[in-house]
mmCIF file as Biopython writes it, N, C-alpha, C and O atoms, coordinates in Angstrom:
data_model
#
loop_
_atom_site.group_PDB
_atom_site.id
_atom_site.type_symbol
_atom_site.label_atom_id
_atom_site.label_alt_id
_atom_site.label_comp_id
_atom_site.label_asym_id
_atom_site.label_entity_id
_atom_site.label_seq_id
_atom_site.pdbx_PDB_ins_code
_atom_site.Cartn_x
_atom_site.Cartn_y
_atom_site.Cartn_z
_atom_site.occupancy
_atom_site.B_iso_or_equiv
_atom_site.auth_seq_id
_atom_site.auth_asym_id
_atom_site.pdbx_PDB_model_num
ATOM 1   N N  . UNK A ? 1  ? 0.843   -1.159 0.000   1.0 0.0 1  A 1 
ATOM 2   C CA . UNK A ? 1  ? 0.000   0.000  0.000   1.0 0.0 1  A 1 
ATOM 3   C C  . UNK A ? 1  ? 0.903   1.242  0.000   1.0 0.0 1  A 1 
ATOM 4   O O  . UNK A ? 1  ? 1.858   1.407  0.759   1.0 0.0 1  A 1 
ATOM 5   N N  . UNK A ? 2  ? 0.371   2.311  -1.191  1.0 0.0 2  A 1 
ATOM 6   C CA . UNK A ? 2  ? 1.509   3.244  -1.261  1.0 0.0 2  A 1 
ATOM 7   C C  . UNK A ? 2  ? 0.242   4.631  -0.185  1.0 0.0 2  A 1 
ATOM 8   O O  . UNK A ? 2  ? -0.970  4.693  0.022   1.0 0.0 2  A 1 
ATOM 9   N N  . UNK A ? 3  ? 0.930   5.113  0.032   1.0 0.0 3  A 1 
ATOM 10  C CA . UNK A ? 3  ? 0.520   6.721  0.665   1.0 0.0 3  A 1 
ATOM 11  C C  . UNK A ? 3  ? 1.049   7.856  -0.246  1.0 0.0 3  A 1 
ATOM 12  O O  . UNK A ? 3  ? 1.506   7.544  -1.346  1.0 0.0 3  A 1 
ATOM 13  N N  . UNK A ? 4  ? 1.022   8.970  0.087   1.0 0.0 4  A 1 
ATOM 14  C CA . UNK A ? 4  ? 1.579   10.584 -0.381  1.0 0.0 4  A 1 
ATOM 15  C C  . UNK A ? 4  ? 1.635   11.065 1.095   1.0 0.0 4  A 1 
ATOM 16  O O  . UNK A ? 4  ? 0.623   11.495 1.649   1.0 0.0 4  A 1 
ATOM 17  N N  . UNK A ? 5  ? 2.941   10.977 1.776   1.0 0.0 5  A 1 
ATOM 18  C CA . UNK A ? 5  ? 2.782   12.672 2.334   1.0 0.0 5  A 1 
ATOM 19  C C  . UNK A ? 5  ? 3.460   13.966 1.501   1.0 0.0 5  A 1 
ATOM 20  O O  . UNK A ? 5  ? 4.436   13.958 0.751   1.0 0.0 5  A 1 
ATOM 21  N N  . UNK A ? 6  ? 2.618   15.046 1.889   1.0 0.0 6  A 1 
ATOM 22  C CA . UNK A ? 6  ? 2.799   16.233 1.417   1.0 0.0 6  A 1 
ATOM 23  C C  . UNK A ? 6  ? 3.669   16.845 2.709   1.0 0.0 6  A 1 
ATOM 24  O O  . UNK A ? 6  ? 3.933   16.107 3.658   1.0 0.0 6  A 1 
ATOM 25  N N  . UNK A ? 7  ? 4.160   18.451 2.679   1.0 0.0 7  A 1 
ATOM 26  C CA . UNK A ? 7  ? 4.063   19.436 3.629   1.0 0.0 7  A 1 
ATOM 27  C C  . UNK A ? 7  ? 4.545   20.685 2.369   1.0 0.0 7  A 1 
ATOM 28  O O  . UNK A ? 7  ? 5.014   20.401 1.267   1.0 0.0 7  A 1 
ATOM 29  N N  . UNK A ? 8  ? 4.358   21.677 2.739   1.0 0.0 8  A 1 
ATOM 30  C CA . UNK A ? 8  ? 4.287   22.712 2.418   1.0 0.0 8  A 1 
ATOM 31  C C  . UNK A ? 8  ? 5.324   23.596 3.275   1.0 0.0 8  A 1 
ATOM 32  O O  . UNK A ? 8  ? 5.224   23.895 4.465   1.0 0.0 8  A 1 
ATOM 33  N N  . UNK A ? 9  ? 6.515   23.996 2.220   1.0 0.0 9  A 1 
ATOM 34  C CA . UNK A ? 9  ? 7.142   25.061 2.832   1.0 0.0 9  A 1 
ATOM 35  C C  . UNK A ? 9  ? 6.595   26.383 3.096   1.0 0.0 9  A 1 
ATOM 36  O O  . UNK A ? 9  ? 5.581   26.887 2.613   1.0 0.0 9  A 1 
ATOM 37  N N  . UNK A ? 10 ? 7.464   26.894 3.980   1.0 0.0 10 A 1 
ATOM 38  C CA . UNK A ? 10 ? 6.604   28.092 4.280   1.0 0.0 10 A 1 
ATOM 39  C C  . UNK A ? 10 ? 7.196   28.995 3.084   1.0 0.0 10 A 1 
ATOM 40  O O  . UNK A ? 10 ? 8.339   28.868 2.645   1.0 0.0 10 A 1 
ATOM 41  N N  . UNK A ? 11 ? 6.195   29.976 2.600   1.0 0.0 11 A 1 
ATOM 42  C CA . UNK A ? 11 ? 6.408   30.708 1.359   1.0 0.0 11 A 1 
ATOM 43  C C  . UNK A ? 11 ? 7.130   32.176 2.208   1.0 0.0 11 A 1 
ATOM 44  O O  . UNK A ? 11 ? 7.533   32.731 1.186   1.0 0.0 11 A 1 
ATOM 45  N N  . UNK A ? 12 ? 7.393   32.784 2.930   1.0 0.0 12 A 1 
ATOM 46  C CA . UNK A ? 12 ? 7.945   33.708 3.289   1.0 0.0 12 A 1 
ATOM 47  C C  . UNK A ? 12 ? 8.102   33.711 4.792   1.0 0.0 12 A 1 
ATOM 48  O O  . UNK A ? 12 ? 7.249   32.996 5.317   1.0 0.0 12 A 1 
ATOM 49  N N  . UNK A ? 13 ? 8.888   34.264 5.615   1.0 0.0 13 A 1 
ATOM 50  C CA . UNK A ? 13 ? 8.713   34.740 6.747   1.0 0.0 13 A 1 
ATOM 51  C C  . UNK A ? 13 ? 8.470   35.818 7.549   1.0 0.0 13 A 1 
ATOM 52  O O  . UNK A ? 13 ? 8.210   36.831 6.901   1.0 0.0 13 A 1 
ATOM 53  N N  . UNK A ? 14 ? 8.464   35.995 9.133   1.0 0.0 14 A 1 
ATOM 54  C CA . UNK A ? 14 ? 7.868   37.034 9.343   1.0 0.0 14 A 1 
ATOM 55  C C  . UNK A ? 14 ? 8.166   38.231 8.515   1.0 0.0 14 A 1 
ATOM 56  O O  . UNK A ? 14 ? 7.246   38.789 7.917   1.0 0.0 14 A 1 
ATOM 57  N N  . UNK A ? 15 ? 9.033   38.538 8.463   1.0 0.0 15 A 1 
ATOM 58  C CA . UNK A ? 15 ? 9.521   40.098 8.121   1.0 0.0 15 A 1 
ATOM 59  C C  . UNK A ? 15 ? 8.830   40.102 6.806   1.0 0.0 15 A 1 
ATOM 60  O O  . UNK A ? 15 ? 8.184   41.085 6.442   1.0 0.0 15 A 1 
ATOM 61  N N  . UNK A ? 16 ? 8.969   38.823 5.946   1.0 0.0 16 A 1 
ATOM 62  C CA . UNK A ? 16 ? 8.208   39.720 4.863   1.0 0.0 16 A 1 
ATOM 63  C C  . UNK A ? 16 ? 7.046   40.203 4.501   1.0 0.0 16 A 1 
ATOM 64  O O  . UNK A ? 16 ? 6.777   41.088 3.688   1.0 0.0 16 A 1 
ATOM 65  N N  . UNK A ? 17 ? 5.982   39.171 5.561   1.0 0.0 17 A 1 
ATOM 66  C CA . UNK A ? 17 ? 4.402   39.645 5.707   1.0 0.0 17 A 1 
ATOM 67  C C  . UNK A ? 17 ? 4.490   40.749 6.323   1.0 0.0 17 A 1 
ATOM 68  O O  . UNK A ? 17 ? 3.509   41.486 6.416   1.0 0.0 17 A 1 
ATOM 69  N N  . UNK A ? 18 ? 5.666   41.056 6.847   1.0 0.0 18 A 1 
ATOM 70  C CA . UNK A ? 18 ? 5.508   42.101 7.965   1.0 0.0 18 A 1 
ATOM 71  C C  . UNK A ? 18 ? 5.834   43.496 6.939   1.0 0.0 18 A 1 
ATOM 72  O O  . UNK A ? 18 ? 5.113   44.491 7.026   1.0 0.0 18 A 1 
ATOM 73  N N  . UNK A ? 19 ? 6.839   43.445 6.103   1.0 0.0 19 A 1 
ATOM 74  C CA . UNK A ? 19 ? 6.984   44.228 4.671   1.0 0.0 19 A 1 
ATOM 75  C C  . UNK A ? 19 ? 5.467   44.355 3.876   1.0 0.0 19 A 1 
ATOM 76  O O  . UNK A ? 19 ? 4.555   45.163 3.702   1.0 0.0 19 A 1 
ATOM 77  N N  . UNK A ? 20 ? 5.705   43.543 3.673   1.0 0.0 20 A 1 
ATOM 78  C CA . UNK A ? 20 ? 3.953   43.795 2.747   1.0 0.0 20 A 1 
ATOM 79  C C  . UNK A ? 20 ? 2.791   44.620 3.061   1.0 0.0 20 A 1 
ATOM 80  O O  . UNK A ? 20 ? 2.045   45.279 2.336   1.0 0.0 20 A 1 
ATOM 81  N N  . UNK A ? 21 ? 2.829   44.371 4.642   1.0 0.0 21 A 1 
ATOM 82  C CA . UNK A ? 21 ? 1.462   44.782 5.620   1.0 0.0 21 A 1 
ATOM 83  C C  . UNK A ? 21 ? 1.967   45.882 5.483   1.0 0.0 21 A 1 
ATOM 84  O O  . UNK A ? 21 ? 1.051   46.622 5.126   1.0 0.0 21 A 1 
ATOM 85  N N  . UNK A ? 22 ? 3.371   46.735 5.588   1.0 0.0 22 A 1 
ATOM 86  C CA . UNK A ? 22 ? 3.661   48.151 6.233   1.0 0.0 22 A 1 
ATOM 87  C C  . UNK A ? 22 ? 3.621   48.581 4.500   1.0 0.0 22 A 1 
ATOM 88  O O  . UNK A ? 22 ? 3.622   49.806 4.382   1.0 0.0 22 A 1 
ATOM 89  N N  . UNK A ? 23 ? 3.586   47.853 3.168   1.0 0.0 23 A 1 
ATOM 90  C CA . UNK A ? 23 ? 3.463   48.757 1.817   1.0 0.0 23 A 1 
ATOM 91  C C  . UNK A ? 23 ? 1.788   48.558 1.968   1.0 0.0 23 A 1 
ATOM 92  O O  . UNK A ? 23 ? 1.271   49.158 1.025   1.0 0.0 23 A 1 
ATOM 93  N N  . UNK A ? 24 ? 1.131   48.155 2.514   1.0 0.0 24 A 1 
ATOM 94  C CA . UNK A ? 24 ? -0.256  48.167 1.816   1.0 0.0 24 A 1 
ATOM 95  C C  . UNK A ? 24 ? -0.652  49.119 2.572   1.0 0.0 24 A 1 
ATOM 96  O O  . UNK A ? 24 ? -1.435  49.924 2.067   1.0 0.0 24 A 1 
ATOM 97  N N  . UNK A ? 25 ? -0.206  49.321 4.090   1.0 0.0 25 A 1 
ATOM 98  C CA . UNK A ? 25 ? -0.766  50.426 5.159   1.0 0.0 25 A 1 
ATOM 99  C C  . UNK A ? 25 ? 0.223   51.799 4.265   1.0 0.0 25 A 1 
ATOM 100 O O  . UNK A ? 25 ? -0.304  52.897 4.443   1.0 0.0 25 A 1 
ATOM 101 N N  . UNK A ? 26 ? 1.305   51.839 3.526   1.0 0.0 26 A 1 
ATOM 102 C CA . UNK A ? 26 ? 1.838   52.840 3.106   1.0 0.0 26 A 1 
ATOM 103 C C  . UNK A ? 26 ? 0.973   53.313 2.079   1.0 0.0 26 A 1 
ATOM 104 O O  . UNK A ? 26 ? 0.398   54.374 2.323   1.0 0.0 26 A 1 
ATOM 105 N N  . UNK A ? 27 ? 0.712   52.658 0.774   1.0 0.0 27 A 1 
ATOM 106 C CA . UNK A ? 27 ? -0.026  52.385 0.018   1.0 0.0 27 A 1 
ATOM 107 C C  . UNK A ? 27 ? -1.190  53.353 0.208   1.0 0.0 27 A 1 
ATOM 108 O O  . UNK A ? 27 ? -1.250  54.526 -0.159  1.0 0.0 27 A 1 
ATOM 109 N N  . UNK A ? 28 ? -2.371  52.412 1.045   1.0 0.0 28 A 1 
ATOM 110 C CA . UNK A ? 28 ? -3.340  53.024 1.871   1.0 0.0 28 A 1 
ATOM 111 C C  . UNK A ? 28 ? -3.544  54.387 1.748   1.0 0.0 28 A 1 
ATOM 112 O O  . UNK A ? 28 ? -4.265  54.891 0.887   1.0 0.0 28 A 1 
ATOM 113 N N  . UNK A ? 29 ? -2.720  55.193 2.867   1.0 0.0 29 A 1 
ATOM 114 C CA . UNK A ? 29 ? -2.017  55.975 2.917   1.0 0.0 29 A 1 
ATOM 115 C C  . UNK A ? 29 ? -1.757  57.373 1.710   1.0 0.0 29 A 1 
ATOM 116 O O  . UNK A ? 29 ? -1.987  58.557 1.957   1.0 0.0 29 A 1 
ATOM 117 N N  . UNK A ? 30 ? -1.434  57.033 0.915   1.0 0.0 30 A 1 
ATOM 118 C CA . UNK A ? 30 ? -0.798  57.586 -0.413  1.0 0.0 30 A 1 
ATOM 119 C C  . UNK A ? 30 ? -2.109  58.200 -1.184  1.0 0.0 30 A 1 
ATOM 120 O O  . UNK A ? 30 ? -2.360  59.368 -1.482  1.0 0.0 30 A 1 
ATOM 121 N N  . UNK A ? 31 ? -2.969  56.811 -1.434  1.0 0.0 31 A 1 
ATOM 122 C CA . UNK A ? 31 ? -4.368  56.851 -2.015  1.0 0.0 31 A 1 
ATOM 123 C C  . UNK A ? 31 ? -5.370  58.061 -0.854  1.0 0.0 31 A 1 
ATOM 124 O O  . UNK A ? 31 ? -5.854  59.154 -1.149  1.0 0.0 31 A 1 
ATOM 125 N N  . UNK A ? 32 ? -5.386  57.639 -0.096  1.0 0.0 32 A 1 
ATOM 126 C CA . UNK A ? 32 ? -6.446  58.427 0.932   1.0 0.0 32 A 1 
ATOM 127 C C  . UNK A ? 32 ? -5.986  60.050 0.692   1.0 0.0 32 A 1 
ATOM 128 O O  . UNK A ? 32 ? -6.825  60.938 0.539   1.0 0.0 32 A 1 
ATOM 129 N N  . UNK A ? 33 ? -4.471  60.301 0.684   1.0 0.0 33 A 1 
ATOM 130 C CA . UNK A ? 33 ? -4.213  61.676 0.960   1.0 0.0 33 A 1 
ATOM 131 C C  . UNK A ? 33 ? -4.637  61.923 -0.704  1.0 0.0 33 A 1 
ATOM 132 O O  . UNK A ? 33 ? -5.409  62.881 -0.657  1.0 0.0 33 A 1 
ATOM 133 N N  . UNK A ? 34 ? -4.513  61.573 -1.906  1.0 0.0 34 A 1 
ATOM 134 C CA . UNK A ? 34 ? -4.621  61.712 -3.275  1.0 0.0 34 A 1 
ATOM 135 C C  . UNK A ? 34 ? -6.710  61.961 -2.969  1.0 0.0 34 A 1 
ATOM 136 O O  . UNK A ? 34 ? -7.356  62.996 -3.130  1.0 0.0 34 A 1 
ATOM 137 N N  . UNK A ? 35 ? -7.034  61.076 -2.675  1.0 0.0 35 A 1 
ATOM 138 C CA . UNK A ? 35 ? -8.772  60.862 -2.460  1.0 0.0 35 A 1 
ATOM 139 C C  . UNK A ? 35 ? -9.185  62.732 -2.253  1.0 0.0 35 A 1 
ATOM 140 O O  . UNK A ? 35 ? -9.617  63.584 -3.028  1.0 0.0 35 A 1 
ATOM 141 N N  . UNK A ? 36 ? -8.720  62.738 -0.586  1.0 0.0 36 A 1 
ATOM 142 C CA . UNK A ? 36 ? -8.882  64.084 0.298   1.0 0.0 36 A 1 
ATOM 143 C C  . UNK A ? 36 ? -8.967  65.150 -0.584  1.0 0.0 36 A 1 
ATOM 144 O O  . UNK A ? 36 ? -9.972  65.826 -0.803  1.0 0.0 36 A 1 
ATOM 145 N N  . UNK A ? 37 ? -7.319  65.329 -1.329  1.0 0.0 37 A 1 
ATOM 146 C CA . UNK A ? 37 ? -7.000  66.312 -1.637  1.0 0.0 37 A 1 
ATOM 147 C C  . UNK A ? 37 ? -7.590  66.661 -2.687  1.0 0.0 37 A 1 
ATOM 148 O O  . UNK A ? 37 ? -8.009  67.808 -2.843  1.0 0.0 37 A 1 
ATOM 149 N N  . UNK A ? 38 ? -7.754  65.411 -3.856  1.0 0.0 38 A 1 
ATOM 150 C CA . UNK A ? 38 ? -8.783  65.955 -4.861  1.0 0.0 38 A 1 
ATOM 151 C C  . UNK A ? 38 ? -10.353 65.917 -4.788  1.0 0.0 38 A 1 
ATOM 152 O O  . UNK A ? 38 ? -11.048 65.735 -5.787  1.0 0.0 38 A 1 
ATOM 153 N N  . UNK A ? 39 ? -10.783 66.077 -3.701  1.0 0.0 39 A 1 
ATOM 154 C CA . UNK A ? 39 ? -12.341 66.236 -3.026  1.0 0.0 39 A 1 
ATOM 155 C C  . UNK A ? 39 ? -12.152 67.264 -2.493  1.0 0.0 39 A 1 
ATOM 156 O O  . UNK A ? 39 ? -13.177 67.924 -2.323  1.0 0.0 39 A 1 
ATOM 157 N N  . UNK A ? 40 ? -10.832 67.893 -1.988  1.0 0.0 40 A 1 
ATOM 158 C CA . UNK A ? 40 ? -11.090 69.409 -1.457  1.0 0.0 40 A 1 
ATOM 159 C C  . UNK A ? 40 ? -11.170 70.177 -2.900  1.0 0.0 40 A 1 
ATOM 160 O O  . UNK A ? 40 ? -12.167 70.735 -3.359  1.0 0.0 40 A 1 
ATOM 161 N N  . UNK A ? 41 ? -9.960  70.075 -3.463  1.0 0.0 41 A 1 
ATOM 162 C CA . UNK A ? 41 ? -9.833  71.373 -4.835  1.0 0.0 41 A 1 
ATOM 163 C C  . UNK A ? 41 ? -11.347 70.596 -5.206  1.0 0.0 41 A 1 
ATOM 164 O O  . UNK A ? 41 ? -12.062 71.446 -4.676  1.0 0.0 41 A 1 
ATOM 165 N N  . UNK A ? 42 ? -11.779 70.145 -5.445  1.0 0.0 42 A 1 
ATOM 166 C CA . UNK A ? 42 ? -12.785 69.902 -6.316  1.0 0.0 42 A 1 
ATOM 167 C C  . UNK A ? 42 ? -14.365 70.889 -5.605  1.0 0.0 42 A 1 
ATOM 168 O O  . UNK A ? 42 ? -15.235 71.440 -6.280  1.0 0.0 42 A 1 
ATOM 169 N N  . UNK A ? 43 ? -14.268 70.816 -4.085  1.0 0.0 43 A 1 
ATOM 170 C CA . UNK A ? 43 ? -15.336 71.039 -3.215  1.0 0.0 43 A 1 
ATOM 171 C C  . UNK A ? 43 ? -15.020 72.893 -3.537  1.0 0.0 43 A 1 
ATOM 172 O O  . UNK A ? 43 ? -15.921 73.719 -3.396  1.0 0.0 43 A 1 
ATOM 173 N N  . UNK A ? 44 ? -14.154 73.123 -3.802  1.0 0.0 44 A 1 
ATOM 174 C CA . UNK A ? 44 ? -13.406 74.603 -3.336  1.0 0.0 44 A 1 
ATOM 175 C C  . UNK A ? 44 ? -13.885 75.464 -4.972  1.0 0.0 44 A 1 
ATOM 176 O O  . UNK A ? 44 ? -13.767 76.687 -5.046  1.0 0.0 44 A 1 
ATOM 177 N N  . UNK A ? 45 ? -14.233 74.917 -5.770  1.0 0.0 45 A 1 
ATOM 178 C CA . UNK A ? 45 ? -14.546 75.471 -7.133  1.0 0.0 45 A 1 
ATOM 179 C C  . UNK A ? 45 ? -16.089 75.460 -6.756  1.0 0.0 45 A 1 
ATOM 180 O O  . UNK A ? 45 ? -16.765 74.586 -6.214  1.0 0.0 45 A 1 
ATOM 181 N N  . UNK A ? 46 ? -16.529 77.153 -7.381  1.0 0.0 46 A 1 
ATOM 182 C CA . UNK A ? 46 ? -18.277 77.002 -7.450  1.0 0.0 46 A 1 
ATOM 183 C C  . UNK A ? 46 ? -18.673 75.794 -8.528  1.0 0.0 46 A 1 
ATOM 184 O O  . UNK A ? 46 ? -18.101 74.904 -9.157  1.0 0.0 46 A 1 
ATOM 185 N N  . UNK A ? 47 ? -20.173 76.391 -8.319  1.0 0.0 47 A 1 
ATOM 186 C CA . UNK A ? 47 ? -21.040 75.187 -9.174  1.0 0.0 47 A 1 
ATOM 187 C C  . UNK A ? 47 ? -20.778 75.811 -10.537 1.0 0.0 47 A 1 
ATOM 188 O O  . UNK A ? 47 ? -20.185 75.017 -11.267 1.0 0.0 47 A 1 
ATOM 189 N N  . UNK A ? 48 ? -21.000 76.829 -11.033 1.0 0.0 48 A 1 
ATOM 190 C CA . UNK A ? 48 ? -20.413 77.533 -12.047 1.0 0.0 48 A 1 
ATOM 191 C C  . UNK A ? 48 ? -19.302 76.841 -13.054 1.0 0.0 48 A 1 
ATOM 192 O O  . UNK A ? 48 ? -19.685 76.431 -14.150 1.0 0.0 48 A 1 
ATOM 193 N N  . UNK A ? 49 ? -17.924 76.719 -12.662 1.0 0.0 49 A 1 
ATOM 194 C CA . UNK A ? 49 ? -16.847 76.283 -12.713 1.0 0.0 49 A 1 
ATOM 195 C C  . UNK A ? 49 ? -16.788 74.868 -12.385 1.0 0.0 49 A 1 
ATOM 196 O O  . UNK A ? 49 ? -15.770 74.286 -12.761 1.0 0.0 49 A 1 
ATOM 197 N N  . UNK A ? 50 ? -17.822 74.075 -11.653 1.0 0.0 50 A 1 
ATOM 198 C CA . UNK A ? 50 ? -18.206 72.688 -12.026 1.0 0.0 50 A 1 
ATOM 199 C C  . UNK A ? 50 ? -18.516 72.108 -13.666 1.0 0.0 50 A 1 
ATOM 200 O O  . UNK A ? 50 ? -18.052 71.444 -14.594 1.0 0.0 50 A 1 
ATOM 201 N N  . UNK A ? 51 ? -19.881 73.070 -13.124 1.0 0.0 51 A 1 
ATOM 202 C CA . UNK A ? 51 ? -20.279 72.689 -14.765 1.0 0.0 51 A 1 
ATOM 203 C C  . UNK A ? 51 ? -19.697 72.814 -15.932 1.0 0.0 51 A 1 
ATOM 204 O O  . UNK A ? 51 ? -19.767 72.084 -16.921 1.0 0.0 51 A 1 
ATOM 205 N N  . UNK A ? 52 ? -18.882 74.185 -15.679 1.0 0.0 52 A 1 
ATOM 206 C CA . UNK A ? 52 ? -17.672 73.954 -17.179 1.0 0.0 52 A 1 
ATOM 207 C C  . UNK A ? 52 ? -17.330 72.711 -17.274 1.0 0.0 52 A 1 
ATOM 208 O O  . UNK A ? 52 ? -17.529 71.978 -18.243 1.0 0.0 52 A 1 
ATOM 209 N N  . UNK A ? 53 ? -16.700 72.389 -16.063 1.0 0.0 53 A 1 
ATOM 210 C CA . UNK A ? 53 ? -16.163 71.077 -16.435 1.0 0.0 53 A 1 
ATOM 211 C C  . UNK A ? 53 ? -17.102 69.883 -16.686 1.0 0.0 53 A 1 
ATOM 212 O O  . UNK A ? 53 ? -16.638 68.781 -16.979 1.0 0.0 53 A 1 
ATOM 213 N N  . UNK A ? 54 ? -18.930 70.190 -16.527 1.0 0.0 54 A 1 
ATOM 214 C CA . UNK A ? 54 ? -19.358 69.030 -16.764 1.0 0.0 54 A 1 
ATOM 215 C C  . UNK A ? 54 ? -18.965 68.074 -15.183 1.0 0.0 54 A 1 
ATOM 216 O O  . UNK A ? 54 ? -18.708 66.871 -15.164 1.0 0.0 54 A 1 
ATOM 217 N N  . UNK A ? 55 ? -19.007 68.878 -14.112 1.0 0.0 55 A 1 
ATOM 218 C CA . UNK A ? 55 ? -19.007 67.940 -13.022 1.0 0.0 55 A 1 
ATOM 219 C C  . UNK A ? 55 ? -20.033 68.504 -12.098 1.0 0.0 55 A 1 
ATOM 220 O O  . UNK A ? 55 ? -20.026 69.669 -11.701 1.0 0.0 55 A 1 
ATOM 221 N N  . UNK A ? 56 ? -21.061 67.449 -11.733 1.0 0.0 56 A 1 
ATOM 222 C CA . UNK A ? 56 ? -21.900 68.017 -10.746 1.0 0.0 56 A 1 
ATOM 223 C C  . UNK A ? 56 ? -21.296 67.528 -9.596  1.0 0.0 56 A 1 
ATOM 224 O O  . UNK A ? 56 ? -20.578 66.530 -9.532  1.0 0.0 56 A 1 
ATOM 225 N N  . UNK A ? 57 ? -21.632 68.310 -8.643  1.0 0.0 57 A 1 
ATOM 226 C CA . UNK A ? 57 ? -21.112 68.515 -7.263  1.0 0.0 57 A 1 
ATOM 227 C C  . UNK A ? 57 ? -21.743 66.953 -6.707  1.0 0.0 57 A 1 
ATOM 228 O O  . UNK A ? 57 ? -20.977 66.173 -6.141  1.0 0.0 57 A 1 
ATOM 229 N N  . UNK A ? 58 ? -22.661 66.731 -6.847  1.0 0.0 58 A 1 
ATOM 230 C CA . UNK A ? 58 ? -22.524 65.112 -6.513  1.0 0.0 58 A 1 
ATOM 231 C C  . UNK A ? 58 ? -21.684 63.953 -7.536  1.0 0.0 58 A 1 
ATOM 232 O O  . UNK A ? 58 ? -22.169 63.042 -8.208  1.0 0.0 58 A 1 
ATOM 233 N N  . UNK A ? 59 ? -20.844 64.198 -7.438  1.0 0.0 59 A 1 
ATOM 234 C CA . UNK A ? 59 ? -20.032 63.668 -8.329  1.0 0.0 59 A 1 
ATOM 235 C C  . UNK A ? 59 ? -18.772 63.416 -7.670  1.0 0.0 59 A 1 
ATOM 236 O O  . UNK A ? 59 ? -18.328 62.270 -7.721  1.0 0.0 59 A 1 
ATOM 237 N N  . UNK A ? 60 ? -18.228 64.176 -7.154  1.0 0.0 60 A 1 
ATOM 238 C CA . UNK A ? 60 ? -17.247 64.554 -6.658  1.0 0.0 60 A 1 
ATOM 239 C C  . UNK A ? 60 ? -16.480 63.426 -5.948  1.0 0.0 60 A 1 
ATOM 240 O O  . UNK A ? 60 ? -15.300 63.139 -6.147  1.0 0.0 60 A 1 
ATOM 241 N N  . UNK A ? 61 ? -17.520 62.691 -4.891  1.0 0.0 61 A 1 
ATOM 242 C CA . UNK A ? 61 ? -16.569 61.601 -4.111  1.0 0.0 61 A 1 
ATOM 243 C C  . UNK A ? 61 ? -16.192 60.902 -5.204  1.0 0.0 61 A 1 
ATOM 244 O O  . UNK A ? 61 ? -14.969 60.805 -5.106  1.0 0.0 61 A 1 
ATOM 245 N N  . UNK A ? 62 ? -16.734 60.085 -6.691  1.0 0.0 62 A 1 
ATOM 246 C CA . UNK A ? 62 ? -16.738 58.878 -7.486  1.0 0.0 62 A 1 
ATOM 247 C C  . UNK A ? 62 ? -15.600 59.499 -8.302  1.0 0.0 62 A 1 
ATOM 248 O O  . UNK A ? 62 ? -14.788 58.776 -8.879  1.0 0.0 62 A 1 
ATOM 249 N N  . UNK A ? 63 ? -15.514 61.303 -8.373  1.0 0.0 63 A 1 
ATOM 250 C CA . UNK A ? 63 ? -14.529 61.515 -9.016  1.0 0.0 63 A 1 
ATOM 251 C C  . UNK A ? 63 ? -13.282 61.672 -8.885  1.0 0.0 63 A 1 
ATOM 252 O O  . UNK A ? 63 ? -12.474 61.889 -9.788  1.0 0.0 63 A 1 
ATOM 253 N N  . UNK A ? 64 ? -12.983 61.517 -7.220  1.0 0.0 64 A 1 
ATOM 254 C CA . UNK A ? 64 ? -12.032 61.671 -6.098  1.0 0.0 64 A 1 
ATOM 255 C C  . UNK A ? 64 ? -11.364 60.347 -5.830  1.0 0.0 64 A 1 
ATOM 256 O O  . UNK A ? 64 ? -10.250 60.212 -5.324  1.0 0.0 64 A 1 
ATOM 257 N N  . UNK A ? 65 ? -12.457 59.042 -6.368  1.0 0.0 65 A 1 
ATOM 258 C CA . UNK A ? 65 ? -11.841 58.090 -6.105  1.0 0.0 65 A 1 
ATOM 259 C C  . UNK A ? 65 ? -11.157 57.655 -7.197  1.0 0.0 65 A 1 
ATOM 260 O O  . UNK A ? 65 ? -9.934  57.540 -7.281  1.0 0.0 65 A 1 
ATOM 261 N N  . UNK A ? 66 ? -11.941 57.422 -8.005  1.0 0.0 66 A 1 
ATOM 262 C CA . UNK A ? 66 ? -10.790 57.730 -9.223  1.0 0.0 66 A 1 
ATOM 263 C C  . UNK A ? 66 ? -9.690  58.020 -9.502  1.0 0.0 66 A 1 
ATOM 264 O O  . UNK A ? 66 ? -8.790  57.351 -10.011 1.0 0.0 66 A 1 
ATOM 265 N N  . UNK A ? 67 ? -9.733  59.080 -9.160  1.0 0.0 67 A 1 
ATOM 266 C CA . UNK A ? 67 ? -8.495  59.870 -9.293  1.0 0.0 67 A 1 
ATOM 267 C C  . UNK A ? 67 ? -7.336  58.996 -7.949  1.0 0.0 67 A 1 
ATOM 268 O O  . UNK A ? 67 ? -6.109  59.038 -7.861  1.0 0.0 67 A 1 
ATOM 269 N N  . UNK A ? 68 ? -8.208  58.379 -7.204  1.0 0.0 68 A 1 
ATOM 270 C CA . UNK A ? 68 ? -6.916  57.971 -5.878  1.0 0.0 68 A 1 
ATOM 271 C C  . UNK A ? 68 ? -6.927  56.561 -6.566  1.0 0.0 68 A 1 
ATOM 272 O O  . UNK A ? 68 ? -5.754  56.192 -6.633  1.0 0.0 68 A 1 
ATOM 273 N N  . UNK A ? 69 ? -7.583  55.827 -6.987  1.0 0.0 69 A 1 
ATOM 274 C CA . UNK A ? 69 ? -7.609  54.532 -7.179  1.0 0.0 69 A 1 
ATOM 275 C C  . UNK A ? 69 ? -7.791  54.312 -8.822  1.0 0.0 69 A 1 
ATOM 276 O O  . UNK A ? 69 ? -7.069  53.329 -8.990  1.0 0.0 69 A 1 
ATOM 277 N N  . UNK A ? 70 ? -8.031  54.463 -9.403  1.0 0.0 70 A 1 
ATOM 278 C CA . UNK A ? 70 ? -7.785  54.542 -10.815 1.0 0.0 70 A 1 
ATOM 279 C C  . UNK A ? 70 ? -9.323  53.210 -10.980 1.0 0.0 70 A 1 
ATOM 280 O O  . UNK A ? 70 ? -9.163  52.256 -11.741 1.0 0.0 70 A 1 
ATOM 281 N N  . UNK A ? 71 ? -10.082 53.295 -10.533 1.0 0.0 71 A 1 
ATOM 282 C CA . UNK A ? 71 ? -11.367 52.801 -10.187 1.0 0.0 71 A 1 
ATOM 283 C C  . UNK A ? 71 ? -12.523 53.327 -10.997 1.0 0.0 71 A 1 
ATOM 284 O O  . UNK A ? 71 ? -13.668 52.946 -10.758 1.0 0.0 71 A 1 
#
């Protein structure tokens, strides 16, 4: 009678999950301040100067994310 054992090396160690976690919290980070900042300039233009651009003011968060997340 034949069997299979398996095991599975471990694919990385601490430090590097620990790398990863601190680029995705950096990451994070990067996007949120990009989000903010283009929801303020965007909030800071009248409705006037919206509409040139063809942006209604409810628009703004979907256009903020975008712009942070390419979403």
């Amino acid at each position: 009678m034949a069997y299979v054992n398996s095991t599975r090396a471990a694919s990385g160690g601490f430090q590097n999950r620990l790398t990863a976690v601190s680029r995705y919290i950096r990451d994070a980070m990067v996007r949120r301040r990009m989000y903010n900042q283009t929801a303020r300039e965007l909030n800071a233009l009248t409705d006037r100067e919206l509409a040139d651009l063809g942006i209604h003011r409810a628009d703004i968060p979907q256009i903020a994310l975008q712009a942070a997340c390419g979403k």
